[in-house]
Each structure stands twice: as structure tokens, then as C-alpha cells.
C-alpha positions as CSV (number, residue, x, y, z in Angstrom):
1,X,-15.6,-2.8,40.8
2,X,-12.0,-2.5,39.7
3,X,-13.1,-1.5,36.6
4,X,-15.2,1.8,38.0
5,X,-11.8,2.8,40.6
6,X,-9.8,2.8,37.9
7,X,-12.2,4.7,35.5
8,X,-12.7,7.2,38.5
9,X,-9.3,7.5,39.0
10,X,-8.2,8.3,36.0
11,X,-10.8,10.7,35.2
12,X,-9.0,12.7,37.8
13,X,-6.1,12.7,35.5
14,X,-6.4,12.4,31.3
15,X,-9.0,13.1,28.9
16,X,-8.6,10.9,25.9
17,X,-9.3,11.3,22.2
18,X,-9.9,8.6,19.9
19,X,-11.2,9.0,16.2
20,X,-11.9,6.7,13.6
21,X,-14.6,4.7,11.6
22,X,-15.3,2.1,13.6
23,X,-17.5,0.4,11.2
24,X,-18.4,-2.9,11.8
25,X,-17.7,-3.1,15.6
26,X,-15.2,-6.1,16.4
27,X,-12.6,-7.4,19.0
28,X,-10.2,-5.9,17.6
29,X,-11.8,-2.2,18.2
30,X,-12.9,-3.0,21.5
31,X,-9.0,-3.7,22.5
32,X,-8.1,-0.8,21.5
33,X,-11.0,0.9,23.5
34,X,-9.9,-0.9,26.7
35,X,-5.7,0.0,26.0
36,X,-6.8,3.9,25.6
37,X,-8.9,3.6,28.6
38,X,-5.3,2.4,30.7
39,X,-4.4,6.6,30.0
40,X,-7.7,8.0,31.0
41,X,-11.5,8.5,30.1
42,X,-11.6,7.5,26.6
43,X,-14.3,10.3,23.9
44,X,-14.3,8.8,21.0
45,X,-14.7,11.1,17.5
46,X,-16.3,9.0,14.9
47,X,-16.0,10.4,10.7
48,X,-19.6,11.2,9.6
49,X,-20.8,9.3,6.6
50,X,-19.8,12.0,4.2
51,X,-16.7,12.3,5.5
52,X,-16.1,8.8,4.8
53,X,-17.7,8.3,1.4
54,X,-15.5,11.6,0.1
55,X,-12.1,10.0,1.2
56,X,-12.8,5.8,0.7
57,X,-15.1,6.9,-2.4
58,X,-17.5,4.3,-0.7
59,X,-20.6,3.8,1.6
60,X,-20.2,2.2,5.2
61,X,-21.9,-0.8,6.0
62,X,-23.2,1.5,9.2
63,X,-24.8,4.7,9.3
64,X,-23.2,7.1,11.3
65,X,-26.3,7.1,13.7
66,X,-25.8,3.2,14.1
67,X,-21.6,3.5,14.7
68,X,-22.5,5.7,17.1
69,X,-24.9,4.1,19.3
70,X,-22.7,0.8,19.2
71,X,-19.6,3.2,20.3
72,X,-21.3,4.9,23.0
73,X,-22.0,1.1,24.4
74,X,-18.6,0.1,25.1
75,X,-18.1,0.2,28.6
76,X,-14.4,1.5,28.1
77,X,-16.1,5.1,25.8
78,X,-16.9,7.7,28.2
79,X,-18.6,9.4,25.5
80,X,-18.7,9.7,21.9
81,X,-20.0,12.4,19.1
82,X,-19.8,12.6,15.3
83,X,-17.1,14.9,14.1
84,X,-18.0,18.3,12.6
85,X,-15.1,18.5,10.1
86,X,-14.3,16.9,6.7
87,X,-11.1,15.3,5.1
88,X,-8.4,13.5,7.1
89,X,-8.1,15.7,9.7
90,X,-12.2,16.2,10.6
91,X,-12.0,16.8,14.2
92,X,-9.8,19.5,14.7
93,X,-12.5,21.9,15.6
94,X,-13.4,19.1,18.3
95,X,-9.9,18.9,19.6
96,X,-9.7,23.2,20.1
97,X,-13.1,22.5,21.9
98,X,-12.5,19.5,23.6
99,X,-9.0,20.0,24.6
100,X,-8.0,16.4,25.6
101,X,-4.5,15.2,27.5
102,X,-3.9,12.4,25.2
103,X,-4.7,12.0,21.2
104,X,-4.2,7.7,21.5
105,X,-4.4,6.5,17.8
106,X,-3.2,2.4,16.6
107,X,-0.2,1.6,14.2
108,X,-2.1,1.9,11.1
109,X,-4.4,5.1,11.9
110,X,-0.7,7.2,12.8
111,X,0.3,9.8,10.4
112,X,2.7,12.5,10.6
113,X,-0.5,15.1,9.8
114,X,-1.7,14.0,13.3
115,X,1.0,14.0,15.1
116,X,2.3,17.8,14.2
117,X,-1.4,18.9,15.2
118,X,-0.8,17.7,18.7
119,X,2.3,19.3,18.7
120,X,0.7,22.2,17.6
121,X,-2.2,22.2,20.8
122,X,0.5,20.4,23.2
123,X,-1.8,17.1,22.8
124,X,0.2,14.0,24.3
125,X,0.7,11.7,21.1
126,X,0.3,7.8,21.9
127,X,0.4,5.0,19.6
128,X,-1.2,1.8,20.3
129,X,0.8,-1.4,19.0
130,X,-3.2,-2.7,19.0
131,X,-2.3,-6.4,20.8
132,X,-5.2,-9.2,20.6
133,X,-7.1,-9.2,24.3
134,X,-6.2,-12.3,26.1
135,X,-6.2,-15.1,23.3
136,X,-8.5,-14.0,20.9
137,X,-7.7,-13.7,17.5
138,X,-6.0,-10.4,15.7
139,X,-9.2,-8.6,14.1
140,X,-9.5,-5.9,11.5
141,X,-12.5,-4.6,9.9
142,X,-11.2,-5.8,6.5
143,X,-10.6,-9.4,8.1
144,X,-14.1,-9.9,8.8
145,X,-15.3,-9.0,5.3
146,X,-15.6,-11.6,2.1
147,X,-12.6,-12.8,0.7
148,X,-10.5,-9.9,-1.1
149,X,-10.2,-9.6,-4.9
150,X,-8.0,-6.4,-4.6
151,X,-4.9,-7.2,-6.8
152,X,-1.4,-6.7,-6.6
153,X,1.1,-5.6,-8.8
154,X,4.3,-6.5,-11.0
155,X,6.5,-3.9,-12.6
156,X,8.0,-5.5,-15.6
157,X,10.3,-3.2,-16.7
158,X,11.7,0.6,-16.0
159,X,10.3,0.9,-12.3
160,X,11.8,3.6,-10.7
161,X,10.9,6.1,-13.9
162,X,7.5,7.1,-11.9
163,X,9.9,9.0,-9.5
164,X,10.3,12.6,-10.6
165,X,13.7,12.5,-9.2
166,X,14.6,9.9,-11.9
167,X,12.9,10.6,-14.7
168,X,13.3,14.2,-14.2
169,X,16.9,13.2,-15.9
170,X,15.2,11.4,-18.6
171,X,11.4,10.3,-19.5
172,X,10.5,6.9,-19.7
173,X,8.1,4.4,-19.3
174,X,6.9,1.7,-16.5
175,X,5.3,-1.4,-17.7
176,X,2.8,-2.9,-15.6
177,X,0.6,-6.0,-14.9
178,X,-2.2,-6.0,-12.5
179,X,-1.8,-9.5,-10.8
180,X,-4.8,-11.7,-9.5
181,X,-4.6,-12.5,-5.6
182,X,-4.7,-16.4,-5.8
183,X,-2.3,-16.0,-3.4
184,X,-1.5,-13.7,-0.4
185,X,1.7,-12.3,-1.5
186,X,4.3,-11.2,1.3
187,X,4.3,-7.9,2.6
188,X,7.0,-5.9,1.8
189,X,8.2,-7.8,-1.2
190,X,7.5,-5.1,-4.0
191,X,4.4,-6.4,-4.8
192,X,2.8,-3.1,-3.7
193,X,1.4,-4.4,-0.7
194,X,1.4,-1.3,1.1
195,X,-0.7,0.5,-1.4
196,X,-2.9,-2.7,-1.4
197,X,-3.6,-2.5,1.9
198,X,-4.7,1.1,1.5
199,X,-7.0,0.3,-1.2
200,X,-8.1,-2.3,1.0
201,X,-9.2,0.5,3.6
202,X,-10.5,2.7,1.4
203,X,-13.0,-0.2,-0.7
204,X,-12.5,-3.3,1.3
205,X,-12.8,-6.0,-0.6
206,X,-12.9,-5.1,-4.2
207,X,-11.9,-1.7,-6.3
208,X,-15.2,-0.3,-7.0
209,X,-16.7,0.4,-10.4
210,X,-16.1,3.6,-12.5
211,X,-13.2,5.4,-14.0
212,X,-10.2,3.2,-13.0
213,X,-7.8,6.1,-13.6
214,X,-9.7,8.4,-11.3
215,X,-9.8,5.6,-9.1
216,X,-6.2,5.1,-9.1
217,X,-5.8,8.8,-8.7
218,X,-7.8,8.5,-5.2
219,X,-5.8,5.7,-4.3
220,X,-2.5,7.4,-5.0
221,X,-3.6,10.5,-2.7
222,X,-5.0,8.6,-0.1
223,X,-1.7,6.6,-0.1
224,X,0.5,9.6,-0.2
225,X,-1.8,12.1,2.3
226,X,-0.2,15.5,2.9
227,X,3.6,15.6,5.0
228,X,4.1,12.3,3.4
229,X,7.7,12.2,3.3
230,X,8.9,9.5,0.8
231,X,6.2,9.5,-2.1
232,X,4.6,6.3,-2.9
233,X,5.3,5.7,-7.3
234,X,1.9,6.1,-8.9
235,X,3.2,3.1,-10.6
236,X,1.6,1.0,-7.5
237,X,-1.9,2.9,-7.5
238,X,-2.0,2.4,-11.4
239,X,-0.8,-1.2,-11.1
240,X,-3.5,-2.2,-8.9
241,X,-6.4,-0.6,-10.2
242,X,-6.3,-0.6,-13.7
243,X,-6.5,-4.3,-15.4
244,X,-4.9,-6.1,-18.3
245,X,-1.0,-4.8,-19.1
246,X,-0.1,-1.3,-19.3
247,X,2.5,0.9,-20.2
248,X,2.9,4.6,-17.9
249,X,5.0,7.1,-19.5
250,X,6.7,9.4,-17.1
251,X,8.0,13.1,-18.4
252,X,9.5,14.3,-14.3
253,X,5.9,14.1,-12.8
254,X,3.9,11.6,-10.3
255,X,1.5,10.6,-12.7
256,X,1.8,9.5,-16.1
257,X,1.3,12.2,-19.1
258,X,0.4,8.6,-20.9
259,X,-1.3,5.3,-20.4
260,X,-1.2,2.7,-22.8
261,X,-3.2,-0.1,-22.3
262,X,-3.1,-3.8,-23.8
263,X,-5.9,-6.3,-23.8
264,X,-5.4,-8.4,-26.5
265,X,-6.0,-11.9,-24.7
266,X,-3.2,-13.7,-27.4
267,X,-0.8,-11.6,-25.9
268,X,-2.1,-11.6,-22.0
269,X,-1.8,-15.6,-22.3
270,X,1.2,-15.5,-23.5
271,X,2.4,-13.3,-20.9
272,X,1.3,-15.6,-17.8
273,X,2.9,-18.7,-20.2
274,X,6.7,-16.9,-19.4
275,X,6.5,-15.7,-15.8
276,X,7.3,-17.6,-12.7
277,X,7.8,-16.3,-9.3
278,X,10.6,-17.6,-6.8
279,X,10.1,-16.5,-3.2
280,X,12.8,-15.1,-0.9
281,X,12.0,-13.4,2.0
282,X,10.2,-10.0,2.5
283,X,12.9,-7.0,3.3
284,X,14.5,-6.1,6.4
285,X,12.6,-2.9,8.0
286,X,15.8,-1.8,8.0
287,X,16.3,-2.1,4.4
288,X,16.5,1.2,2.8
289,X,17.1,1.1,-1.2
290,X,17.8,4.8,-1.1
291,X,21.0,4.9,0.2
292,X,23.9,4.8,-2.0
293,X,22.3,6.0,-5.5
294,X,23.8,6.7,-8.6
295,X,21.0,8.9,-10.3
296,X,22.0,10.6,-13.5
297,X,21.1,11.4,-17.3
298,X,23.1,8.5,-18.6
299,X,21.5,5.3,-16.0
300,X,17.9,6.8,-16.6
301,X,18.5,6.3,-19.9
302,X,19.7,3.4,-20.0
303,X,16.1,2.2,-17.7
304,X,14.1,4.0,-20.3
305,X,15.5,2.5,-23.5
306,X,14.8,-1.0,-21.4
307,X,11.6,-0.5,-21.0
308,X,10.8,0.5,-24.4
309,X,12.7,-2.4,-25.8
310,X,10.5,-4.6,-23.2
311,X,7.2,-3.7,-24.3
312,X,8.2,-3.4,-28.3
313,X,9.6,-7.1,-27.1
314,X,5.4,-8.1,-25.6
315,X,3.8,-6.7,-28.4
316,X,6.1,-8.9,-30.7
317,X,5.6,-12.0,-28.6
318,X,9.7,-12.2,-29.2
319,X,10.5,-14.3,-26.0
320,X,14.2,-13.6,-26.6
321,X,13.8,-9.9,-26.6
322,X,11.4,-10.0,-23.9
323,X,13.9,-12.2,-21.5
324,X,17.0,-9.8,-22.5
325,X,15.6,-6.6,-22.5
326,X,13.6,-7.5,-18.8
327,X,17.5,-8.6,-17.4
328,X,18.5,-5.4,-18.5
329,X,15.5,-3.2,-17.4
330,X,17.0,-4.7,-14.0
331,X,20.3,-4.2,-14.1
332,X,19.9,-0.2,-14.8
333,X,17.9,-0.3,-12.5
334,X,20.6,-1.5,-10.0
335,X,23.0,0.2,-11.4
336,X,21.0,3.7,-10.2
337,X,19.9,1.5,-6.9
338,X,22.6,-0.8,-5.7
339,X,21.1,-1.5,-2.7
340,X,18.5,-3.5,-4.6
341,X,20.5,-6.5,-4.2
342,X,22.9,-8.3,-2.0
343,X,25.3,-10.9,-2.4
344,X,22.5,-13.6,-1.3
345,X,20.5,-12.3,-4.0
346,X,22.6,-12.7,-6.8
347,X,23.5,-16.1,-5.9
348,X,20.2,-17.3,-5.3
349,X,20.0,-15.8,-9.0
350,X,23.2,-17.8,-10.5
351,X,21.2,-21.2,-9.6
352,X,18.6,-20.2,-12.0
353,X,20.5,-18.6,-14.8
354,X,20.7,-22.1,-16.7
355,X,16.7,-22.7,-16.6
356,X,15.5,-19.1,-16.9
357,X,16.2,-16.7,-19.9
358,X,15.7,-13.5,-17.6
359,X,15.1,-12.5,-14.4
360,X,14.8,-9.3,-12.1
361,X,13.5,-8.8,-8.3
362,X,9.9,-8.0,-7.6
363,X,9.5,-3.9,-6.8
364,X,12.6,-1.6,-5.4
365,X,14.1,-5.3,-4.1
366,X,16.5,-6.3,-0.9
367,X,13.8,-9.1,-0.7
368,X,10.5,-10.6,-2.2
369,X,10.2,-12.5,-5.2
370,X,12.4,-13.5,-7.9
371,X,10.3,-13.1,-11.3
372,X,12.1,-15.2,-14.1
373,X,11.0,-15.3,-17.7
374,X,11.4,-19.3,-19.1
375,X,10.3,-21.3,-21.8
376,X,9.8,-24.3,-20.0
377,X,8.7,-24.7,-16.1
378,X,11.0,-23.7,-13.1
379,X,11.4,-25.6,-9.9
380,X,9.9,-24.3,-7.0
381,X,8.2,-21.1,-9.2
382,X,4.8,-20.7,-9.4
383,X,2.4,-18.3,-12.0
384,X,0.9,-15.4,-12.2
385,X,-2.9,-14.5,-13.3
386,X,-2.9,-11.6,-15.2
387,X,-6.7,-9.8,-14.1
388,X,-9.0,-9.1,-17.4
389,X,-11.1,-6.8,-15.7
């Protein structure tokens, strides 16, 4: 009874859109059904099955015709069709038809795209903070499939160069390792998490087969959709999706004019032999690593030459090398980025210095991991798993 007022009621007042997937129906969706339905009668657009094989370059579990029925169910969906249109944005011709009050969309479904389009049709723009009902668990579609293989990702040496504003000044490399997920690394700790989790929306549990470099190239886009303000380094799609250890050279464009790749298992062994990890904690949402920059000719250089004396180091096995030239791939990059460490940082860093022969932070820093480069075993590190394939 309190249910149909209230529903009546509001009817009077708001029409609401919702779009999405909505595959594999769970708590989680239904939650968000019920918080929408607080603002109004809740229509629901769902992404046809084309639509969603051309931007997750995969199938859904459900057909469109089977999302939809389950949709329609929910007692808090006043109705619910398939959308006409394509792409990100593939129910704008519903939402000049449909006209609703309120466009109500969660956390990780907001995008700047969306929010200037209700701007544009003086659509109210509401974001959900998507909060468990009652005491049931926190659900996502990706928690409720099979455990995920998705890697992460470690920049070894010249991160930063697959910015155009930095290697614009001078070309260079990033060298890469696509990392194993034997553990659940920390968000925000460099890591590329964030990408992660995109290519965890886009192939849920495991980076589909095919061209990995296309692959990566679908990644990157969908991580960086149009209006995206601060560009995601293709260094993170790259790093995730193509295996083994490679080297991205960077001439002032997102994406690499060259990819070399290593897969010699002599030197891959060796590699996972020298690297621990030392955890410190994720960074501050506060944290921003672009303030205070010192960009020029002379420090990209300086990350470039790094880099190049990094990998020559890999190839050679030369620990020494390896453990000098990875210090100072990380202090040019500081030196363009101060804000990549603090005063905690560097003395968390000073305990080490006497067991480790390098060391740098995981990603653009300000929290994470310390990686260290040793000979023998660190306390309180653990290893990485480089993934094969």
C-alpha cells in the first residue's frame, strides 16, 4: 500500500530515465531501481545487443529480449524499451521523445558526455552513490562472475613519455610488464586499476582473444570516451592487454608509433627473480600529481635516456644497470612531477636503500607500492607474476 501512494504520487511529479545493461539482474540493480523510484516513475532504456557487442567487443550473457522482460518485472520500472540508438550515447532520440524530469544514472555509469546532454534538453542530472538495500551485500555484475584473470600493470621505466605533453619535448619509450592478478592490488596505487576496472566492464572476466593491440586500442577509447578531460596514458591499456614485457615508443602522440615485445622466458624469469613490491597506501582523492610540474626538453630527456638504458639493462640481464638506470628512470620522473612523492615517501624509501639496489613508486605515485629491485629477498615485499599469454 505505501508502495502504490508513493508511486501514484510521484507520478504526479517526475518522469525518470534510467539506461544501462542490466545484464545479469542482481541486488545491486534492483537498489538502484528502488533509489530512482524515491524521484519519480522510473522508464528504464536498456543498450540493444549490438550496441553492446560494438562498445565491450563482447556478447551478453542475456539477450536483449530476456534483459528486457526481467526489467520490465521490477516492481520499482514503470516501463522499459530497448534503445534505438548506437554508441555511448544510444538513447538520445528516446530522451527528445520521451522528455523525462530526471536522467538518474550511479557513480560508475556518470560521464561528463551525459551530463552536458541534459544540460542541453534541461534534463535534471542525478547521481546515485548506489548504497547496498538494508544489509545485503554490495553487488556488481562483474562480482557475480568467475574469478577475474584481467591483469594489471607495472611501468618499469620512462612512464609519463605516453603523454603528448611530455614527449612532445622529447620521444622516448615506456617499458611495461603485464602483471598476473594473484593478488587484488589497491585501487589507486598506479597499478592501472582504473583502466582495469574498465576492461573489466567491457570483457568481464578475461581480455578476449584476438589482436591484443586492437584490443588495447578498444580499451584505451572506451577508457578515455569523448569530453574526457585528463587522458588516461595508453601505457595502461597496452600494459594490461598485451602479455610478456614490452617496450612503447612514444614520438608526441597517445599511442605508440612502436611496440617491442620480449618473450624470451630466460629473461621473463629473471625479471620476476629482482622485483618485490612494498605496500603503502592508495592516494589521497585529493592527490593531484599535476600540480607543480617542471616539463621541458632537458627532464624528458633525461626520462628517455632512462628508459633506454633500462631496457638495454633487461636484455643484458645486467642487474646493476637494471637497479641504477630503474632509480633514475624515477627520479626524472620526479624531477618533471614533484608531487610524486612526499616526505613519508622518501623515508619509507631510506629504510630500504641498504637491502634494495633500486627502487621507484608504482604509476604517477603520492601512494601505492614501492617496487624495489634486490638480489636477495626483502622484508615484508612480495613478487610479481609476469603473464606469458
Amino acid at each position: 500500500m505505501g508502495f502504490s501512494i508513493r508511486a501514484q504520487t510521484n507520478s504526479q511529479m517526475k518522469k525518470v530515465f534510467v539506461s544501462g545493461c542490466f545484464d545479469l539482474l542482481h541486488s545491486g540493480h534492483i537498489a538502484f531501481f528502488e533509489e530512482a523510484s524515491q524521484y519519480g516513475d522510473v522508464y528504464v532504456g536498456l543498450g540493444s545487443d549490438k550496441t553492446v557487442y560494438d562498445l565491450k567487443c563482447r556478447k551478453n550473457i542475456n539477450s536483449e529480449k530476456e534483459r528486457l522482460y526481467m526489467v520490465k518485472s521490477v516492481r520499482f520500472v514503470k516501463d522499459a524499451w530497448i534503445n534505438k540508438g548506437s554508441g555511448l550515447i544510444d538513447f538520445e532520440e528516446e530522451i527528445k521523445e520521451f522528455k523525462p524530469d530526471i536522467f538518474f544514472v550511479n557513480e560508475d555509469g556518470h560521464s561528463k558526455l551525459k551530463e552536458d546532454l541534459c544540460k542541453d534538453y534541461k534534463i535534471e542530472y542525478v547521481i546515485s552513490k548506489r548504497i547496498p538495500k538494508g544489509q545485503l551485500p554490495k553487488r556488481s555484475t562483474t562480482s557475480l562472475r568467475q574469478e577475474c584473470t584481467i591483469p594489471y600493470r607495472i611501468d618499469l621505466a620512462g612512464g609519463w613519455l605516453d603523454q603528448p605533453f611530455v614527449s612532445k619535448y622529447f620521444p622516448g619509450s615506456v617499458i611495461t610488464i603485464s602483471i598476473e592478478p594473484e593478488i587484488e592490488f589497491n585501487n589507486r596505487s598506479g597499478m592501472a586499476s582504473s583502466t582495469r576496472y574498465k576492461a573489466i566492464e567491457l570483457w568481464h572476466n578475461q581480455i578476449p582473444e584476438g589482436d591484443k593491440e586492437k584490443l588495447a586500442k578498444i580499451l584505451f577509447c572506451y577508457d578515455n570516451p569523448p569530453s574526457t578531460e585528463i587522458i588516461s596514458g595508453s601505457q595502461d591499456s597496452l600494459g594490461i592487454v598485451l602479455p610478456w614485457l614490452n617496450k612503447l615508443e612514444y614520438n608526441g602522440g597517445y599511442w605508440p608509433f612502436s611496440i617491442k615485445k620480449v618473450l624470451d622466458e630466460d629473461i621473463l624469469s629473471w625479471l620476476e627473480s629482482k622485483i618485490y613490491l612494498v605496500s603503502l597506501s592508495p592516494r589521497i582523492p585529493s592527490f593531484n600529481v599535476l600540480e607543480n610540474t617542471e616539463i621541458n626538453k632537458d627532464n624528458a630527456r633525461n626520462l628517455a635516456l632512462a628508459a633506454e638504458s633500462t631496457w638495454k639493462a633487461i636484455l643484458e640481464k645486467d642487474l646493476s644497470l637494471f637497479a641504477q638506470s630503474f632509480t633514475d628512470s624515477f627520479e626524472a620522473q620526479v624531477k618533471m612531477f614533484p608531487n610524486m612523492v612526499n616526505k613519508q615517501i622518501r623515508e619509507i624509501i631510506d629504510q630500504y636503500k641498504k637491502l634494495a639496489l633500486g627502487w621507484k613508486i608504482s604509476g604517477a605515485g603520492g601512494g601505492g607500492y614501492l617496487i624495489f629491485i634486490s638480489e636477495q629477498p626483502i622484508v615484508n615485499a612480495f613478487k610479481i607474476k609476469i603473464r606469458r599469454e
